[in-house]
N, C-alpha and C positions, 0 to 999 in steps of 0.2 A: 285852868279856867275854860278852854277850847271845849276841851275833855270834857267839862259838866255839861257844858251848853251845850253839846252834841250831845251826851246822853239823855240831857232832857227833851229837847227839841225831839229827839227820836220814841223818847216815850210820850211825848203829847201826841206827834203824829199817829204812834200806834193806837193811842186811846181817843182820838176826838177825830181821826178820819178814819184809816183803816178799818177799826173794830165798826163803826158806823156799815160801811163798804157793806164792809165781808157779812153782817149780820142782815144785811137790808135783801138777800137775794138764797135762794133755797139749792139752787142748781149749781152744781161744781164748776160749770163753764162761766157760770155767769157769775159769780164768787173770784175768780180768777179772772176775767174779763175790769173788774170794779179794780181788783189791786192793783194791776198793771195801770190803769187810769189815776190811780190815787197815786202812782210812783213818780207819773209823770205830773202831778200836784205837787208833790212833794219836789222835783225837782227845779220845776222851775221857781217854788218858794225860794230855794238852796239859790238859786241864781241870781235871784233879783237882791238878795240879801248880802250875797258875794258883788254884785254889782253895785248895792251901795254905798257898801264899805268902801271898794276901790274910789268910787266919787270920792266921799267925803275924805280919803287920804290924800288923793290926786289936788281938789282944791282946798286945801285945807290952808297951806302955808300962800 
C-alpha cells in the first residue's frame, strides 16, 4: 500500500510539477535551478504529510 502511494505520489509530482519546471525555462542552468526548487516542494510536502500522520497517531487514542 506504502509502495503504491509512493509510486504515485511520485508520478504526479513528475507530471503536475517537475514536467511544468523543467518545460517553463530554455537554459540548462535555469532548468536545473527550477528542479532543485521543486525538490525542496516536494520535500517539504513529504514533511508536512509525515508530520501529520504522526499527529493523528500521537492523539489518536
Amino acid at each position: 500500500m506504502a509502495g503504491g502511494a509512493a509510486v504515485l505520489g511520485l508520478a504526479l509530482y513528475g507530471a503536475l510539477i517537475l514536467r511544468p519546471a523543467w518545460t517553463s525555462y530554455s537554459r540548462l542552468w535555469e532548468r536545473l535551478a527550477a528542479t532543485v526548487l521543486s525538490l525542496y516542494v516536494l520535500a517539504v510536502l513529504v514533511g508536512a504529510g509525515v508530520a501529520g500522520a504522526l499527529a493523528a497517531v500521537y492523539f489518536w487514542g
